[in-house]
C-alpha positions in Angstrom: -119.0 11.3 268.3 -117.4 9.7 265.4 -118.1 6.3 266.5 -121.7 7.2 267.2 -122.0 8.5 263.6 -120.6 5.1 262.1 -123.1 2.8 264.0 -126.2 5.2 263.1 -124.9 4.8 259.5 -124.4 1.0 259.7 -127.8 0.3 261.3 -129.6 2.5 259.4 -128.1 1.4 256.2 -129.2 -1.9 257.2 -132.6 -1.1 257.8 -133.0 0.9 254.5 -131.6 -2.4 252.9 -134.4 -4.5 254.6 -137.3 -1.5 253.6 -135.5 -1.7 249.9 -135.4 -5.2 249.5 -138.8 -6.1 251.7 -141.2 -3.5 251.9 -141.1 -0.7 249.1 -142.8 -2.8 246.3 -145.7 -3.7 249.0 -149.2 -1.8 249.7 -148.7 -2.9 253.5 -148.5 1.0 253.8 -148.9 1.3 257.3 -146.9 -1.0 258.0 -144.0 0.9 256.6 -145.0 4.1 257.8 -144.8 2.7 261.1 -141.3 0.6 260.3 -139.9 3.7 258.8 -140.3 5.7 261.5 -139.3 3.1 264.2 -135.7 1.9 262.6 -135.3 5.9 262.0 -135.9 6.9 265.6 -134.4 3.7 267.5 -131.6 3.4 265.1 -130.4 6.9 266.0 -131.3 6.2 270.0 -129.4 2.7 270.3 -126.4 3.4 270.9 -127.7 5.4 273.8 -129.5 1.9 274.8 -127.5 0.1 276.5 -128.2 -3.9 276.7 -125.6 -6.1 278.3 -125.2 -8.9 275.6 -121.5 -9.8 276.9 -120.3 -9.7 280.6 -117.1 -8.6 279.6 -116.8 -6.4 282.9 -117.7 -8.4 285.9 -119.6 -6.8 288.9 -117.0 -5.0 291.2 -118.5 -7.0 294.1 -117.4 -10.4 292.7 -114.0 -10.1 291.9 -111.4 -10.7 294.8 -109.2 -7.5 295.4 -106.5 -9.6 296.3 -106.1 -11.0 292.9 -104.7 -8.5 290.0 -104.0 -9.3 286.5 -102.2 -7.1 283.6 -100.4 -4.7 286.0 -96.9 -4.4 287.2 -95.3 -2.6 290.7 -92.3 -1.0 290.8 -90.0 -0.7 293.7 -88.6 2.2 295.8 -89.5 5.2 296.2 -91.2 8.8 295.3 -89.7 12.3 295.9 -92.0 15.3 297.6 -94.2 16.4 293.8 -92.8 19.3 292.4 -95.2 22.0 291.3 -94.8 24.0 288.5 -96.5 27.7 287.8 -100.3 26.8 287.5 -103.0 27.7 284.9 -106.8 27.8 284.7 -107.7 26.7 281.3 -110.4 29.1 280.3 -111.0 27.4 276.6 -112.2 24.1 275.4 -110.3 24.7 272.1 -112.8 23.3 270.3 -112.3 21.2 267.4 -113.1 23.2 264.2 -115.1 19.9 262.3 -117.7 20.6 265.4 -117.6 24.2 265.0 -118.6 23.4 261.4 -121.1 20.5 262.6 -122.7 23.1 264.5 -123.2 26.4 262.7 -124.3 24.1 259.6 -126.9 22.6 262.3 -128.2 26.2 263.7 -129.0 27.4 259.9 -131.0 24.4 259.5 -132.5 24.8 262.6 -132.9 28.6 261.6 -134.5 27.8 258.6 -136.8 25.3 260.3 -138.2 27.9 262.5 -138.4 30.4 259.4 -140.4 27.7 257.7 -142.9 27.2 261.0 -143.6 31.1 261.1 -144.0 30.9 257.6 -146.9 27.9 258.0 -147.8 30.1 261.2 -148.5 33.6 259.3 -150.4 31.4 256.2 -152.8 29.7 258.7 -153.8 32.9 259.9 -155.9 34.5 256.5 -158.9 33.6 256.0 -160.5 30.2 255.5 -163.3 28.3 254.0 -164.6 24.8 255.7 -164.7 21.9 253.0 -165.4 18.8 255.1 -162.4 18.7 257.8 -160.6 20.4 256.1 -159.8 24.4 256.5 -158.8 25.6 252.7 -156.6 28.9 252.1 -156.0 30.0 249.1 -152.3 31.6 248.9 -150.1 32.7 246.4 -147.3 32.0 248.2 -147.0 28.3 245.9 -149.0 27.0 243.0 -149.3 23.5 244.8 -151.7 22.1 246.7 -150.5 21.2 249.8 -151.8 20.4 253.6 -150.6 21.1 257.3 -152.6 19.4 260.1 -156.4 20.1 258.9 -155.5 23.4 256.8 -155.6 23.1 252.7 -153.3 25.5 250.6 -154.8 25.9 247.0 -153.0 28.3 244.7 -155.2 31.7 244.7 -155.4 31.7 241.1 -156.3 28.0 240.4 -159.2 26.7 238.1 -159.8 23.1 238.6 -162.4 20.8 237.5 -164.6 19.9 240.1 -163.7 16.1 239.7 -160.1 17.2 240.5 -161.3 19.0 243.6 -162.9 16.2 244.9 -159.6 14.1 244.5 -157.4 16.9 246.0 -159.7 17.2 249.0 -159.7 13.5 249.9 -156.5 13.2 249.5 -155.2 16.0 251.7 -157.8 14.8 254.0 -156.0 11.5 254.6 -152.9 13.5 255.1 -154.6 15.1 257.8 -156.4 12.5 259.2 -153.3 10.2 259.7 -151.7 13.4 261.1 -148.7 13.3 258.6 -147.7 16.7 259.6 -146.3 15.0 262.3 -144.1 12.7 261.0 -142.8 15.6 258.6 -141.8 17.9 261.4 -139.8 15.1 263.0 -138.2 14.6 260.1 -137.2 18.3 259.4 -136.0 18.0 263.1 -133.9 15.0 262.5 -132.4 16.7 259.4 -131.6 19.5 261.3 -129.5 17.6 263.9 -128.2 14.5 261.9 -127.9 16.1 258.5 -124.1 14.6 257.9 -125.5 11.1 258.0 -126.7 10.3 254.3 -129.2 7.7 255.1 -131.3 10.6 256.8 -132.3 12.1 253.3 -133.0 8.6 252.0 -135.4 7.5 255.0 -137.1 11.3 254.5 -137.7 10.6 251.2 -139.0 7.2 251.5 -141.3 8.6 254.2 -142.8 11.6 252.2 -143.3 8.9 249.5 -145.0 6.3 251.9 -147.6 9.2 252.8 -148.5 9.9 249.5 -149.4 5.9 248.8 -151.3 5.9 252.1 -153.0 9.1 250.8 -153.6 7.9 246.8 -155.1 4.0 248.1 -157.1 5.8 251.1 -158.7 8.1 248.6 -159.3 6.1 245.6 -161.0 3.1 248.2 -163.5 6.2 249.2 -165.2 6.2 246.3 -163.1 7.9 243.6 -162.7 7.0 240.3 -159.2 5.7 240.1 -158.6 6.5 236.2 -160.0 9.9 236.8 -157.5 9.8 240.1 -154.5 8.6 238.5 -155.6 11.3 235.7 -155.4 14.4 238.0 -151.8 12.8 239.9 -150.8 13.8 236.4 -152.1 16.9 235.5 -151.3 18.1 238.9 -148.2 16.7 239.5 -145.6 18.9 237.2 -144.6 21.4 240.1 -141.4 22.0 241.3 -141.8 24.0 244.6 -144.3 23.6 247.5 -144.8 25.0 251.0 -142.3 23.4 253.1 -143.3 21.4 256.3 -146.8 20.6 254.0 -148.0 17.3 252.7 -148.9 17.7 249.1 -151.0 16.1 246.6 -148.9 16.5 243.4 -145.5 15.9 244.2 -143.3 12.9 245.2 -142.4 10.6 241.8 -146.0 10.9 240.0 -144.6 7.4 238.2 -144.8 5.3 241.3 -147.9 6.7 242.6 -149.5 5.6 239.6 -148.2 2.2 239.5 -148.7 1.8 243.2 -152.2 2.4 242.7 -152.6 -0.5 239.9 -151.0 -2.9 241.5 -152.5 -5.5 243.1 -152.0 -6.6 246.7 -149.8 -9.8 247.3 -150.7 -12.7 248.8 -151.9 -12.5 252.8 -148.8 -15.1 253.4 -146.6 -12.9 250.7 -147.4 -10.2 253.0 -147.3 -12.1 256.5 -143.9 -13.9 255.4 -142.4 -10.7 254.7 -143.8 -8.3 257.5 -142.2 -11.2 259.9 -139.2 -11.4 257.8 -138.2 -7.4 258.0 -139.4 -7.5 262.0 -136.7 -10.3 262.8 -133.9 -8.9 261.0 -134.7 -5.2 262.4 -135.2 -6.5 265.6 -131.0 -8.2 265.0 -129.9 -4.7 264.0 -131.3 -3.0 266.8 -129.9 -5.4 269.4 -126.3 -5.5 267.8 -126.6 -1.7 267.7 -127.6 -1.7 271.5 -125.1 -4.0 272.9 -122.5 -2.6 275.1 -119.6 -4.6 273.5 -120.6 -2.6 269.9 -117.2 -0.6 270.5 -115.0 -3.6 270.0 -116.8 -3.3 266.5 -114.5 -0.9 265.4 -111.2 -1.3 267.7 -109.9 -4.5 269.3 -106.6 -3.0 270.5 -107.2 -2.1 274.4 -106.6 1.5 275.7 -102.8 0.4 277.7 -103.0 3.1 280.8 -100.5 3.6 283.4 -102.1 4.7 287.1 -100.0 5.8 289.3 -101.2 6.2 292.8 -99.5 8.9 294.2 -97.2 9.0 297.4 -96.8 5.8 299.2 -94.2 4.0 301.9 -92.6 7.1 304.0 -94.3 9.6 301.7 -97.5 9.9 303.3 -99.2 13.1 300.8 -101.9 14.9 302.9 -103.4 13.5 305.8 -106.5 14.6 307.6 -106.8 12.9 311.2 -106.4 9.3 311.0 -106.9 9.7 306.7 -103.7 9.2 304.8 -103.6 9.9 301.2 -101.2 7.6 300.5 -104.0 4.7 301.9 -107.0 6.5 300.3 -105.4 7.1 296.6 -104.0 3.1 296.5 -107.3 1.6 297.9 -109.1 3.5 294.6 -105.8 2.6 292.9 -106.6 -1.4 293.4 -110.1 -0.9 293.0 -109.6 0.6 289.4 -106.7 -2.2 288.5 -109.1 -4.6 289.6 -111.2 -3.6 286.3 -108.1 -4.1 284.1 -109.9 -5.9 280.8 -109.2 -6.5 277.0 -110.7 -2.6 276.9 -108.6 -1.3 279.1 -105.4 -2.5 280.0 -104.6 -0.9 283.6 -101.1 -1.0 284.4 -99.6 0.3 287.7 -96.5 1.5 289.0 -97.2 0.2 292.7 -100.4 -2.1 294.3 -99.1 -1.5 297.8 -97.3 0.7 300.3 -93.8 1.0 298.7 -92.0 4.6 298.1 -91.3 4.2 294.3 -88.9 7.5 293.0 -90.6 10.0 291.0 -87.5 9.3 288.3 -88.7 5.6 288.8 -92.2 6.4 288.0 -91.2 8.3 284.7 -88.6 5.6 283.3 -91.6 3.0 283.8 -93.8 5.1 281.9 -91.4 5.7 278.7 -90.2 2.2 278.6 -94.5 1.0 278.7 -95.0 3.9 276.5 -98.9 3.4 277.1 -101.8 5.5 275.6 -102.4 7.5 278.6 -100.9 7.8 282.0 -102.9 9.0 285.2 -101.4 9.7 288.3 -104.1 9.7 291.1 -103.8 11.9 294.4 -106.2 13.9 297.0 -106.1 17.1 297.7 -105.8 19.5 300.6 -106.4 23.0 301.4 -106.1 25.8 304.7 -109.4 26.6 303.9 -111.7 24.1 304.6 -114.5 25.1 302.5 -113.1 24.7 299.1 -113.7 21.0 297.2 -113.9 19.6 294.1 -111.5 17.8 291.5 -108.9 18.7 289.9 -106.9 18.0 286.8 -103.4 19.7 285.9 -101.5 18.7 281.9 -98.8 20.6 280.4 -99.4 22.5 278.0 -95.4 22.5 277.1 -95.8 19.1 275.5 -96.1 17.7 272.0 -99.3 15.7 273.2 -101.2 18.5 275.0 -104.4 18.6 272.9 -104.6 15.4 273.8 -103.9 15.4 277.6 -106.2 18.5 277.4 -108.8 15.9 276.2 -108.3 13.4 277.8 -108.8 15.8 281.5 -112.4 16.7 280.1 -113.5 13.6 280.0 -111.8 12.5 283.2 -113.2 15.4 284.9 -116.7 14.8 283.2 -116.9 11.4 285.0 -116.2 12.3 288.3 -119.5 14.6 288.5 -121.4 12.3 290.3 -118.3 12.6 292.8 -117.1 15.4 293.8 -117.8 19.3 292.0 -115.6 20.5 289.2 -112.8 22.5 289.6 -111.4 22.2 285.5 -108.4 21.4 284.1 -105.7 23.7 284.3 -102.2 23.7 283.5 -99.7 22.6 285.4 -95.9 22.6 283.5 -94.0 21.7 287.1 -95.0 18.4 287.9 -92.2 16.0 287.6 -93.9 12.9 285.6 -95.9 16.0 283.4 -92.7 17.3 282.5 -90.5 13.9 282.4 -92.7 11.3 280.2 -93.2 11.0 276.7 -96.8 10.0 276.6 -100.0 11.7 277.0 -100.2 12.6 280.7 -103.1 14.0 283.4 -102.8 14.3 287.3 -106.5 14.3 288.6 -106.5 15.4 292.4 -110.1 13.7 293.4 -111.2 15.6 296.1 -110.3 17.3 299.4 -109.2 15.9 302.5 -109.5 19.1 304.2 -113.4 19.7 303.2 -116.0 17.2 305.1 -117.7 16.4 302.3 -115.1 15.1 300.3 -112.9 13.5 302.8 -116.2 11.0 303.7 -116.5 10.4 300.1 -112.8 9.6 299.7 -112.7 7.2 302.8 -116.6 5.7 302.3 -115.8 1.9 300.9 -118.8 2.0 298.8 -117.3 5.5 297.2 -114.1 4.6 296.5 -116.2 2.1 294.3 -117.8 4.5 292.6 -114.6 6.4 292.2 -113.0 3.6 290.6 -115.8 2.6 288.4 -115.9 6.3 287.3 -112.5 6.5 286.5 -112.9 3.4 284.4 -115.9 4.7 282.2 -113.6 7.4 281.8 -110.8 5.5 280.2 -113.1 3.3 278.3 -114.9 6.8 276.7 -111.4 7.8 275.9 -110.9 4.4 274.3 -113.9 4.7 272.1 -113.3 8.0 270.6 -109.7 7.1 270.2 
């Protein structure tokens, strides 16, 4: 979440810097309605956009199991896993900056629907038909202001009729170009990105761009521009308008009026520049999209310890001719096989050996990694029950963190296997005996069908592995 927050910054910074520096002092009008909206929407969806700029993590298929790099074995053996008393984490202790993040969100979003009923109930009184337009007068603001094809004109107005003329072609542009639209996203976006500053910035700039489109549309209809620019002034001293309404006197009355005396550049001026801002947006969205953006803001590489569970003349479960000791080191090599300047996987044993379970811990404390994961499969008297499975203890100093670090492990494996939560687990030797952040994920059962032909399918122990890594690297992200 926070990194997401930091690119949508960056890259929309950037592209407020091109509009600033490009686009704001130019009557190509639609031009930056349409650029506005575009680097606001795609900014905020590109990290979600995944392009593959860098092969950093080769295809799974092309890399030669046989072959490991970054990981170490150690020798002997492992004890029979001791289990401690067992609890089924029923919170997700969530962290009180997203508590915050999200009751500030639901009043906005509150007062977004308050302000819809609000446009609602006024479109409902009665009407007269000027042109396209639907006109209501209200008293509910003393500015004139537009929603989709309805007019709001204070009840107890007394305009000139040169001023009505100008009002009504203006708020019929607004209508027209279906502004409304672009205003209701924008309350949208407020309501869900509100923390990032540059969404108030590109709102304003937005509003302001409608009301250019609106001034040169009207003014090239016939209108008088002096007697325009005339009533942008006499009209545009109020304060408050409907919300979710386009209006025709508000937004800075001083660039409205110098926008509408200004004279167009040159058709290369323009052309240079339009070409200009669609090259270097077209660099920010890419950069923002590119898989490798994480390394951006971390180049140290998450440093995990796997340990596959059992091994040598500890067996684990067995189901028929299924092992778990075979099933949990073939995912085991898999996953090492993925080891990467992201994710450093070290292991405690890439083949059958029985390594001690006091081994196993002493390895860990002396790597001291970021994370260790001890992999196993499950196994039950009743068949039926499946799913994962993730135990921490709750007993350590780095329990929030285990805790988090099981969510997202257990989120990943969804496309696997069903969830069965983290729970707590104080008993487990290597839970109880390291220093480091610590989660066993049991990844299915060899006792249900459906598990057991995942566990043993090549292809799904490939999956499985690839899984687990997204996991890691997730974890390595938000670190």
């Amino acid at each position: 979440m926070i990194s997401y927050f930091i690119y949508t910054m960056i890259s929309l910074g950037c592209s407020y810097a091109v509009y600033v520096l490009l686009l704001r002092r130019q009557k190509t009008f639609q031009f930056n309605r349409f650029f506005l909206l575009s680097a606001l929407v795609l900014c905020l969806a590109a990290p979600f956009i995944e392009f593959e700029l860098f092969k950093a993590v080769p295809s799974i298929t092309q890399i030669p199991l046989e072959n490991f790099t970054k990981t170490d074995i150690l020798i002997d053996t492992v004890e029979s896993i001791e289990i401690g008393e067992e609890v089924t984490v029923t919170s997700n202790r969530t962290h009180p900056i997203t508590i915050i993040y999200i009751t500030i969100s639901l009043l906005l979003f509150v007062r977004f629907l308050k302000n819809l009923f609000q446009l609602y109930r006024l479109t409902r009184a009665n009407f007269e038909t000027i042109g396209k337009l639907k006109v209501i007068k209200t008293s509910d603001s003393d500015m004139v202001a537009s929603f989709f094809n309805y007019m709001f004109l204070p009840s107890h107005h007394n305009l000139p009729e040169d001023d009505v003329n100008s009002i009504v072609a203006h708020e019929t542009v607004h209508s027209k170009e279906l502004h409304t639209l672009d205003i209701i996203l924008l309350e949208f976006l407020s309501c869900v990105f509100w923390l990032n500053p540059f969404i108030w910035l590109y709102k304003k700039a937005i509003l302001q761009n409608h009301e250019f489109i609106a001034d040169e549309k009207s003014v090239s209809s016939g209108i008088d521009i002096e007697n325009y620019s005339n009533t942008i002034i006499n009209l545009g001293q109020k304060d408050y308008r409907v919300p979710l309404t386009s209006g025709f006197n508000f937004i800075q009355i001083k660039n409205r009026i110098i926008m509408l005396h200004q004279s167009k550049s040159s058709v290369l001026n323009r052309t240079l520049k339009i070409t200009s801002v669609i090259f270097l947006f077209s660099g920010i969205f890419a950069l923002s999209s590119c898989k490798d953006l994480d390394d951006t803001l971390s180049t140290e590489p998450l440093v995990v310890v796997i340990d596959a569970g059992h091994g040598g003349k500890d067996s684990g479960h067995f189901s028929e001719h299924e092992v778990e000791k075979t099933i949990i080191l073939q995912i085991t090599n898999l996953l090492a096989s993925l080891s990467n300047d992201k994710v450093e996987i070290v292991l405690t044993r890439n083949n059958d050996k029985f390594v001690e379970l006091s081994e196993r811990a002493d390895f860990i404390n002396n790597i001291q990694p970021n994370l260790f994961l001890s992999l196993h499969c499950n196994a039950h008297s009743d068949a039926s029950i499946s799913g994962t499975e993730a135990y921490f203890n709750p007993k350590l100093q780095d329990a929030e963190t285990s805790l988090k670090y099981a969510d997202v492990l257990i989120k990943h494996q969804l496309d696997n296997f069903a969830s069965r939560g983290v729970k707590e687990a104080s008993g487990f030797y290597l839970l109880k005996n390291t220093t480091v952040p610590g989660v066993y994920l049991e990844l299915g059962f060899l006792t249900n069908e459906r598990d057991r032909v995942v566990l043993t399918d090549k292809r799904e122990q490939l999956k499985i592995a690839k899984s687990i890594y997204e996991g890691l690297l997730e974890i390595r992200n938000s670190k």
